[in-house]
LUMGULUM-157284 format. One record per residue: x, y, z of N, C-alpha, C, O, CB in turn; residue in three letters; residue number from 1. Coordinates in nm, 2 decimals, m for minus. Each point is the difference from the previous one (the first is absolute). Glycine has a CB too. Layout:
BEGIN
((X Y Z) (X Y Z) (X Y Z) (X Y Z) (X Y Z) "ALA" NUM)
...
end
This chain:
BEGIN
((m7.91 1.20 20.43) (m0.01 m0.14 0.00) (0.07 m0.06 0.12) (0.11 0.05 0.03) (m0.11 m0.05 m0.28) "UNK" 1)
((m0.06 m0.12 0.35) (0.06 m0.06 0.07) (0.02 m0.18 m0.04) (m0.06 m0.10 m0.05) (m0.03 0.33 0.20) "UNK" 2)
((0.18 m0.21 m0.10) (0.00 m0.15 m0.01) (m0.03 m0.10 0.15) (0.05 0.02 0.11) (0.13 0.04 m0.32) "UNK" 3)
((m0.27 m0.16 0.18) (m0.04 m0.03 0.10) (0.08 m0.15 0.07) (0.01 m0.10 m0.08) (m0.22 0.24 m0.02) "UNK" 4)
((0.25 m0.16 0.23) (m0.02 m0.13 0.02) (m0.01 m0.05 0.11) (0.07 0.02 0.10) (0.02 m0.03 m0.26) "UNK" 5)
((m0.24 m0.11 0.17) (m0.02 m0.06 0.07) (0.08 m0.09 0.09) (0.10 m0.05 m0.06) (m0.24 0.10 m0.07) "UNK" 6)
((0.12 m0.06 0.23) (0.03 m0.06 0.14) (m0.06 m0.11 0.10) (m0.10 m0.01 m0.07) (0.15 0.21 0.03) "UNK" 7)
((m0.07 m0.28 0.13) (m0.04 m0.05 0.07) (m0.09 0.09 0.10) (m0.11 m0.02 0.05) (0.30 m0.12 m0.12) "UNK" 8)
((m0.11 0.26 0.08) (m0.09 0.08 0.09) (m0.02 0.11 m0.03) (0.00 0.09 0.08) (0.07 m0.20 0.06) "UNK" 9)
((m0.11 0.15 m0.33) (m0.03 0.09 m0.06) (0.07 0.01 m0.11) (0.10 m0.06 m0.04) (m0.18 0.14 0.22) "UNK" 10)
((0.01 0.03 m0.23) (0.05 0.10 m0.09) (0.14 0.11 m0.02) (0.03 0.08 0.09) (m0.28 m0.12 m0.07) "UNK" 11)
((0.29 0.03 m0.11) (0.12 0.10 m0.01) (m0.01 0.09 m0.08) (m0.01 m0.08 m0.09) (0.14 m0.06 0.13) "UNK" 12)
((m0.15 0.25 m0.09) (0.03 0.10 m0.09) (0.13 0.08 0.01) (0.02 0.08 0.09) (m0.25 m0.07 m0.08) "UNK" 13)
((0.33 m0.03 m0.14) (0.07 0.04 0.02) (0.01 0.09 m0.15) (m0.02 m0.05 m0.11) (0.09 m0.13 0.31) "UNK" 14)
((m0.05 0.35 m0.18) (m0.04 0.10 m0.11) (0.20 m0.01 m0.10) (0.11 m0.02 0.03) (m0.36 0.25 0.19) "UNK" 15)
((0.16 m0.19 m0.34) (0.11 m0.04 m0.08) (0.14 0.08 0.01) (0.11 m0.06 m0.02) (m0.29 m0.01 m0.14) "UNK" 16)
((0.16 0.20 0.20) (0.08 0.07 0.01) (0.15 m0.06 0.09) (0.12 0.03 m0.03) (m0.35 0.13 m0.01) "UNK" 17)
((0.15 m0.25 0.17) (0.10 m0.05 0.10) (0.03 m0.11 m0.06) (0.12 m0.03 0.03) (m0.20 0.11 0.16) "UNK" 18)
((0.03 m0.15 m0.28) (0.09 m0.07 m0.07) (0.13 0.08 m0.14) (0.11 m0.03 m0.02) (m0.35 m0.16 0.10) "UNK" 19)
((0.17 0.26 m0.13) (0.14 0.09 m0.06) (0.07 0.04 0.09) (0.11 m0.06 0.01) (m0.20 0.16 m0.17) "UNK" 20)
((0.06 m0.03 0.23) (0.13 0.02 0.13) (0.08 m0.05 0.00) (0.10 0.03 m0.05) (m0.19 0.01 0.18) "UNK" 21)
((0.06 m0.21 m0.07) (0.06 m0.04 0.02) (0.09 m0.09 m0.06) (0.11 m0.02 0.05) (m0.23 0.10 0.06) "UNK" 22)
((0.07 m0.13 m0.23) (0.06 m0.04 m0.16) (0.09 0.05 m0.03) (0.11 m0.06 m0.02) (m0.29 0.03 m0.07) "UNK" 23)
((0.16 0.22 0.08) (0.11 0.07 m0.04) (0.17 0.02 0.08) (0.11 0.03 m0.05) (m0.34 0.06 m0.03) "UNK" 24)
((0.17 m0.14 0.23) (0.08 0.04 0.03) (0.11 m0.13 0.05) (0.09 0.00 0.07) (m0.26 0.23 m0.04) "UNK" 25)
((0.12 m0.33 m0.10) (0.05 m0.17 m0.02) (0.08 0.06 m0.13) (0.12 m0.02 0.00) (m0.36 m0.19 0.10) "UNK" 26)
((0.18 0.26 m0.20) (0.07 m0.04 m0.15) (0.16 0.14 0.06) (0.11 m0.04 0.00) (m0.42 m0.02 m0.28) "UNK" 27)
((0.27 0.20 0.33) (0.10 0.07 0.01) (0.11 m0.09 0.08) (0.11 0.04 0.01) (m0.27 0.17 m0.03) "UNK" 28)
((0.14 m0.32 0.07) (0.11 m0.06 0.05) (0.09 m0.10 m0.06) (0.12 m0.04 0.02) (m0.24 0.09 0.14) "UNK" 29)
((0.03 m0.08 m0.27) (0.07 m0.10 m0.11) (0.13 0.06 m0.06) (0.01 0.12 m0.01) (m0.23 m0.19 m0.06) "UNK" 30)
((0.33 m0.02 0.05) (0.08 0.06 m0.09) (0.02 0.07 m0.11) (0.00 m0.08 m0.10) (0.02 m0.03 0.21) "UNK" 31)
((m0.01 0.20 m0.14) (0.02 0.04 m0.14) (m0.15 0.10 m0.05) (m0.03 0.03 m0.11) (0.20 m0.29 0.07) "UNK" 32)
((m0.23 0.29 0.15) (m0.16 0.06 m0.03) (0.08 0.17 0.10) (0.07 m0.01 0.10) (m0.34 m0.28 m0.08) "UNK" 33)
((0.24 0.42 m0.11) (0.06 0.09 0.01) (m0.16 0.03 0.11) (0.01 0.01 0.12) (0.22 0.05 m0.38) "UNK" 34)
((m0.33 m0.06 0.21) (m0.09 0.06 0.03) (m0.16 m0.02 m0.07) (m0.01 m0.08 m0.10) (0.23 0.22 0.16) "UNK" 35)
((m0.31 m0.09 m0.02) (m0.14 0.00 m0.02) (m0.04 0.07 m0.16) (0.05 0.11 0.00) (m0.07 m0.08 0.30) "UNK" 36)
((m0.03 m0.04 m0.41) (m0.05 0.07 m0.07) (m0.08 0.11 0.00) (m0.06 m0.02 0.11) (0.11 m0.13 m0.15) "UNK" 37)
((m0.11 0.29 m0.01) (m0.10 0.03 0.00) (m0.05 0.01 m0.17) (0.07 0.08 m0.06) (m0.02 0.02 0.31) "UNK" 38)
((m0.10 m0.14 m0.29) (m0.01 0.03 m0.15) (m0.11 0.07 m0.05) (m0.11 m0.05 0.01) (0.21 m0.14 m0.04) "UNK" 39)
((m0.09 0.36 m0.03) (m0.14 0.07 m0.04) (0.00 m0.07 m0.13) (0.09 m0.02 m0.09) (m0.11 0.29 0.20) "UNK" 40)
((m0.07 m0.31 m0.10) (m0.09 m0.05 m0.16) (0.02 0.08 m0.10) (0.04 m0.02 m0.11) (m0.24 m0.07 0.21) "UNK" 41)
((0.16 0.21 m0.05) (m0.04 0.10 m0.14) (0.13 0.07 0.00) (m0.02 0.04 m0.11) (m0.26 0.01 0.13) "UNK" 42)
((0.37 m0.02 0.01) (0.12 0.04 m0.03) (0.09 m0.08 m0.02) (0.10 0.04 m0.06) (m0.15 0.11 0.15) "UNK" 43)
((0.05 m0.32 m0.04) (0.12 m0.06 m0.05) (0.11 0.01 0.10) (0.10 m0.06 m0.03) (m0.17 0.10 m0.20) "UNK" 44)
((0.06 0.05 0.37) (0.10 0.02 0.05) (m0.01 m0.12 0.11) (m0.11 m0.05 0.02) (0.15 0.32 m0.10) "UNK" 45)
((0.06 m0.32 0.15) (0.06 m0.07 0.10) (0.06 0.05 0.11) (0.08 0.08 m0.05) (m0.07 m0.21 m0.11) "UNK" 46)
((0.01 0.13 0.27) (0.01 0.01 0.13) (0.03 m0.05 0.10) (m0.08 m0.07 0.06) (0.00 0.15 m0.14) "UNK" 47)
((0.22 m0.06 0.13) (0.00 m0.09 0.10) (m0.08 0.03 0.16) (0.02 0.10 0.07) (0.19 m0.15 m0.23) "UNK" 48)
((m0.28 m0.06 0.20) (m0.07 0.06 0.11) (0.10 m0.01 0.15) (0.10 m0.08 0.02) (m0.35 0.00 m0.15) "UNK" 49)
((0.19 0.19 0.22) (0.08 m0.04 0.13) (m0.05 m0.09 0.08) (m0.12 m0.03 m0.02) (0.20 0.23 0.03) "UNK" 50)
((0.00 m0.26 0.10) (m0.03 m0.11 0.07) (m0.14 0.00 0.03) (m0.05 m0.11 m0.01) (0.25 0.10 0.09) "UNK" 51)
((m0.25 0.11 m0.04) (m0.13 0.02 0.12) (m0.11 0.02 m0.12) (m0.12 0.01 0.02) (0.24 0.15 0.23) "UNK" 52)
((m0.07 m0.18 m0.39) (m0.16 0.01 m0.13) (0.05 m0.13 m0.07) (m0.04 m0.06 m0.10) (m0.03 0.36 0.00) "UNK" 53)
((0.13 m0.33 0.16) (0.02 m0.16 m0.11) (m0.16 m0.08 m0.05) (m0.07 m0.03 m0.10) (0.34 m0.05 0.29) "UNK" 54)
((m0.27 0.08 m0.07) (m0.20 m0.09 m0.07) (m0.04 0.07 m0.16) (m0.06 m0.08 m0.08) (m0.09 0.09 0.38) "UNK" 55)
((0.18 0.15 m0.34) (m0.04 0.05 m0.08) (0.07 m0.12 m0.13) (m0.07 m0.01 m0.11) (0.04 0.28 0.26) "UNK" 56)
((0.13 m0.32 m0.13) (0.04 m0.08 m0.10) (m0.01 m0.13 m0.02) (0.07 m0.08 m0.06) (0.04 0.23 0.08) "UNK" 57)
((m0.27 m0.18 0.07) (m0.08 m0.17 m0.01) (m0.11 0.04 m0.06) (m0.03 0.11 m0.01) (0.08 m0.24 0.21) "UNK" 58)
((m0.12 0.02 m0.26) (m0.15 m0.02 m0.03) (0.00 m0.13 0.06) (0.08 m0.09 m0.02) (m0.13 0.25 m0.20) "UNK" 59)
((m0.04 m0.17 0.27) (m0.04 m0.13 0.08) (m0.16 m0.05 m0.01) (m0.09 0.06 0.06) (0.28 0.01 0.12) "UNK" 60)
((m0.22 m0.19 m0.30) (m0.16 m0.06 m0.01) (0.04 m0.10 0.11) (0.11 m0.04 0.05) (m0.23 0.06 m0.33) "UNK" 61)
((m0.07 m0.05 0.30) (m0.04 m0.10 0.05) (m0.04 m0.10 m0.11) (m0.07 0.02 m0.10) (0.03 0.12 0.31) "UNK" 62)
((0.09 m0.25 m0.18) (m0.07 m0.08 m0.17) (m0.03 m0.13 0.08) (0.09 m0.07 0.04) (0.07 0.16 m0.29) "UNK" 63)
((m0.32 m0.11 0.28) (0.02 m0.15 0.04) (0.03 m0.01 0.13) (0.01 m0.12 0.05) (0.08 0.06 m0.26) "UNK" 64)
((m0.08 0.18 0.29) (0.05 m0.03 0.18) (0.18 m0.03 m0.03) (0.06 m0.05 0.10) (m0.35 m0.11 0.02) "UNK" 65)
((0.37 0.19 m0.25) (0.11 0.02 m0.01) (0.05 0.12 m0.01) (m0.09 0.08 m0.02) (0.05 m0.25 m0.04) "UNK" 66)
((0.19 0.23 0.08) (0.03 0.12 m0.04) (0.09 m0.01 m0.12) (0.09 m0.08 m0.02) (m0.14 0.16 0.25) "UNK" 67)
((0.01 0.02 m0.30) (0.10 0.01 m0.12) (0.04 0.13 0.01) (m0.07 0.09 0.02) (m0.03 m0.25 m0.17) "UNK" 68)
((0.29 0.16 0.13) (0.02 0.16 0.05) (0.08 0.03 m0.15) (0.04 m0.07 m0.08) (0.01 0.08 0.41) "UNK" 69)
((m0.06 0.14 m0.32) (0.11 0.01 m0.14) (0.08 0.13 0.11) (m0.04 0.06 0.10) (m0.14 m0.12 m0.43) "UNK" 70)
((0.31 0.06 0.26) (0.09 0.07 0.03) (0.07 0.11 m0.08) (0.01 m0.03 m0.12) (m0.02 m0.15 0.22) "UNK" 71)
((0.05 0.29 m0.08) (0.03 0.07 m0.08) (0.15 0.06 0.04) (0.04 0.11 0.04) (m0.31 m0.07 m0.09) "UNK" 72)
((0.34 m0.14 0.03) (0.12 0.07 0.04) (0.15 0.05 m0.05) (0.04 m0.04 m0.11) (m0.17 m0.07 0.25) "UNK" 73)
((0.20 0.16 m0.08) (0.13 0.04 m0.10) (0.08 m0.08 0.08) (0.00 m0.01 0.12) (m0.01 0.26 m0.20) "UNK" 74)
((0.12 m0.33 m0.04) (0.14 m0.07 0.07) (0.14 0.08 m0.02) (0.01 0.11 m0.06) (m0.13 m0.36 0.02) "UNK" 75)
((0.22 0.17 0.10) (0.11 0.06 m0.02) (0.04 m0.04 m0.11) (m0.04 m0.10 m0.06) (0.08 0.12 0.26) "UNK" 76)
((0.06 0.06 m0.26) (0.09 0.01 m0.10) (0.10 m0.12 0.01) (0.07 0.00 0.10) (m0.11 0.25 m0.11) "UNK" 77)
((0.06 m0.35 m0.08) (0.12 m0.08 0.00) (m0.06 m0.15 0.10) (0.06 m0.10 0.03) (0.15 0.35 m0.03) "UNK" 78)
((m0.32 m0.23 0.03) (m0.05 m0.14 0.04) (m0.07 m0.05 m0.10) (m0.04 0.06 m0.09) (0.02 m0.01 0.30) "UNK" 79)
((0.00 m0.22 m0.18) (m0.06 m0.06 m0.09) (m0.16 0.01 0.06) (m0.03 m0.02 0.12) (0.25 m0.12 m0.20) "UNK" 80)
((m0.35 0.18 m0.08) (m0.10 0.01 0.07) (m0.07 m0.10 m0.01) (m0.12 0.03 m0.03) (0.14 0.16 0.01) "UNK" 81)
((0.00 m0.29 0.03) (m0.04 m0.17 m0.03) (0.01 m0.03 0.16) (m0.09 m0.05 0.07) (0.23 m0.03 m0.35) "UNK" 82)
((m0.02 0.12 0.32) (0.00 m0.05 0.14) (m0.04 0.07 0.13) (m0.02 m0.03 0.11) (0.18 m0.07 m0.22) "UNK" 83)
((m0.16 0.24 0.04) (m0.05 0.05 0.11) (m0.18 0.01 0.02) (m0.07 0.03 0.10) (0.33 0.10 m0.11) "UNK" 84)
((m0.29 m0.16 m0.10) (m0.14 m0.01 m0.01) (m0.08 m0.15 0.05) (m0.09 m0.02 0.08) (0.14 0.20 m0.30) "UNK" 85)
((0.00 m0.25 0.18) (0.00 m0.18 0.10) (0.01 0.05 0.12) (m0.11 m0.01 0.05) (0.25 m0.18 m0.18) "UNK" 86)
((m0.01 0.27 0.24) (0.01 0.01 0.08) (m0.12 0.08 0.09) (m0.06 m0.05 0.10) (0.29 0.00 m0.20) "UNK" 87)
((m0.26 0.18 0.03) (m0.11 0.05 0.04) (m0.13 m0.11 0.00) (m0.10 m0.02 0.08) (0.21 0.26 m0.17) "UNK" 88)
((m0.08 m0.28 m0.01) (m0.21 m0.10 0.01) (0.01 m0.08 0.12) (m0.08 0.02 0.09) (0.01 m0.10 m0.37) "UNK" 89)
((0.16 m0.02 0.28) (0.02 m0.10 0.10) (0.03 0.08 0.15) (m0.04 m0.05 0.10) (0.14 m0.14 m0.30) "UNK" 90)
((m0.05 0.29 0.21) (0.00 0.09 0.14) (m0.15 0.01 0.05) (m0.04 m0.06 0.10) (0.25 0.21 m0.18) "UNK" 91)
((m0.29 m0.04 m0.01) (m0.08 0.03 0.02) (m0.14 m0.07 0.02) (m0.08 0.01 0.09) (0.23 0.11 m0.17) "UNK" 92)
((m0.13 m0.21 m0.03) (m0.12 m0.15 m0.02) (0.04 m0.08 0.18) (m0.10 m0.05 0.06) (0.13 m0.02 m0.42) "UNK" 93)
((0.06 0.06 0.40) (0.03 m0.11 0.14) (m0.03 0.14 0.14) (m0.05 m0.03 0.11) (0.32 m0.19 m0.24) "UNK" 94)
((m0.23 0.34 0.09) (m0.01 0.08 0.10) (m0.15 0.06 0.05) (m0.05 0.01 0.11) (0.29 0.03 m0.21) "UNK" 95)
((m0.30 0.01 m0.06) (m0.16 0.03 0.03) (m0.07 m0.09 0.01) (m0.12 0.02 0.02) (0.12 0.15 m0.12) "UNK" 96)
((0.04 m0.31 0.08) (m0.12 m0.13 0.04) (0.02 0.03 0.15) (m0.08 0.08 0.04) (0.10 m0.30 m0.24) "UNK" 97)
((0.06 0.17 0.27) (0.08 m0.02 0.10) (m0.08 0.13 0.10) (m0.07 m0.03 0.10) (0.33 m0.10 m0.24) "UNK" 98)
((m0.25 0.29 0.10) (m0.05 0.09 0.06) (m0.15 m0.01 m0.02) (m0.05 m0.02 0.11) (0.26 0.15 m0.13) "UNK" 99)
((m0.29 m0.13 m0.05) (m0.12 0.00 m0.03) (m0.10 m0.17 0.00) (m0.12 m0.02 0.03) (0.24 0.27 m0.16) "UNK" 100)
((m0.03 m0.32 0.10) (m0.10 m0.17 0.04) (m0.07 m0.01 m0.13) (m0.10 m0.07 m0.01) (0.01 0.08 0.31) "UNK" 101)
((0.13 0.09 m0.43) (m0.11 0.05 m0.14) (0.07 m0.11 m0.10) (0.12 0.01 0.02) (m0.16 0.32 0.02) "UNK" 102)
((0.04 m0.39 m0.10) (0.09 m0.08 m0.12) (0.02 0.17 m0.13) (m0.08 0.08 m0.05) (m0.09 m0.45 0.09) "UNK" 103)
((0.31 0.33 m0.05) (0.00 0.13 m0.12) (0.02 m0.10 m0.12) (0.08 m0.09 0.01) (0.04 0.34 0.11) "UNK" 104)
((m0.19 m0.23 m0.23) (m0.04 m0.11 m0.12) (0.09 0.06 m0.08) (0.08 m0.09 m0.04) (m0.34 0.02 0.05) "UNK" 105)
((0.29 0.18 m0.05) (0.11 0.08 m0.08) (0.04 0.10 0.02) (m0.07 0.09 0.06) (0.02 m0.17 m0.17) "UNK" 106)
((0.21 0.13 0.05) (0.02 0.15 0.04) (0.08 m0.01 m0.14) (0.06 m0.10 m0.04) (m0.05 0.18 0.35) "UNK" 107)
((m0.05 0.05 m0.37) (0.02 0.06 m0.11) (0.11 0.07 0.02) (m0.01 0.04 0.12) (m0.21 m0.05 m0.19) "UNK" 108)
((0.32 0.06 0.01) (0.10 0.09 0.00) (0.06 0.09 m0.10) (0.08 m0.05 m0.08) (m0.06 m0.09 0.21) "UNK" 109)
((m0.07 0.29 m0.13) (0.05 0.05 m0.13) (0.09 0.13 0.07) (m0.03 0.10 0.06) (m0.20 m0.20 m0.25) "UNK" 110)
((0.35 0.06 0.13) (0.10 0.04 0.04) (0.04 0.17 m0.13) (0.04 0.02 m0.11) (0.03 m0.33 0.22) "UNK" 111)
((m0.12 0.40 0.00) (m0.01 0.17 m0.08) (0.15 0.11 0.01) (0.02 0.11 m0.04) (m0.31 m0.11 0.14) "UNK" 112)
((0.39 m0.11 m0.04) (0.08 0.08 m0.03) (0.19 m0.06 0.02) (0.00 m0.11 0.06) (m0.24 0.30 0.00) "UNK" 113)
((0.33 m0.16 m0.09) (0.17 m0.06 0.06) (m0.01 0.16 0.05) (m0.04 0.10 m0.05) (0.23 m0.32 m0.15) "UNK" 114)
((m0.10 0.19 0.36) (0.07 0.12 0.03) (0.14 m0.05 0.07) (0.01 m0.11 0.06) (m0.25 0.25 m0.03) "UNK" 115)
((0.32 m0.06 m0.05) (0.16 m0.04 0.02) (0.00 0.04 0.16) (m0.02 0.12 0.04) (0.15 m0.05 m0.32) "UNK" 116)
((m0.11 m0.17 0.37) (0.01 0.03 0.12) (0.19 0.09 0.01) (0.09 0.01 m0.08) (m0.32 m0.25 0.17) "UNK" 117)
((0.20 0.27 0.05) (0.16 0.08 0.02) (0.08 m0.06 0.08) (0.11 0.06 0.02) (m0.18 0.13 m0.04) "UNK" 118)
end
């Protein structure tokens, strides 16, 4: 899937993947976000991904010439996840408009794991 956007002096195609990229690597900077999800379905297990597979822990539709992203990620232990989850939407929602010119209509957040940082 690409997402497209027009121009004055054309067409844009921009492939979803480079938008996880770069989503992910907006939310890893948020406070209180340990890291990326990976979640197998059929086993139930969770994973934290490394920097360079983070995208593995987006799904990103096109709905409408909008993007809707969901997230799959683990927070820290001892933070509040009320706030760090506001913090991630509003990061990401001002950062991937801003990078891409795309309106993101919603981002979903389901939070797969606490890990106690050191």
């Amino acid at each position: 899937m690409k997402s497209s956007v027009d121009t004055h002096m054309g067409s844009i195609q921009i492939d979803k993947s480079v938008i996880a990229q770069y989503a992910g690597t907006v939310a890893n900077e948020c406070f209180g976000i340990v890291g990326m999800a990976s979640v197998n379905a059929k086993e139930g297990l969770v994973r934290i991904l490394k920097k360079e597979n983070v995208y593995h822990g987006i799904n990103i539709k096109n709905q409408n010439g909008k993007l809707v992203l969901d997230f799959h990620v683990i927070v820290a232990y001892g933070v509040s996840i009320l706030a760090v989850t506001e913090n991630l939407i509003s990061n990401v929602k001002y950062k991937v408009e801003n990078y891409t010119g795309l309106e993101v209509e919603k981002i979903n957040i389901f939070v797969e794991g606490v890990r106690v940082i050191d």
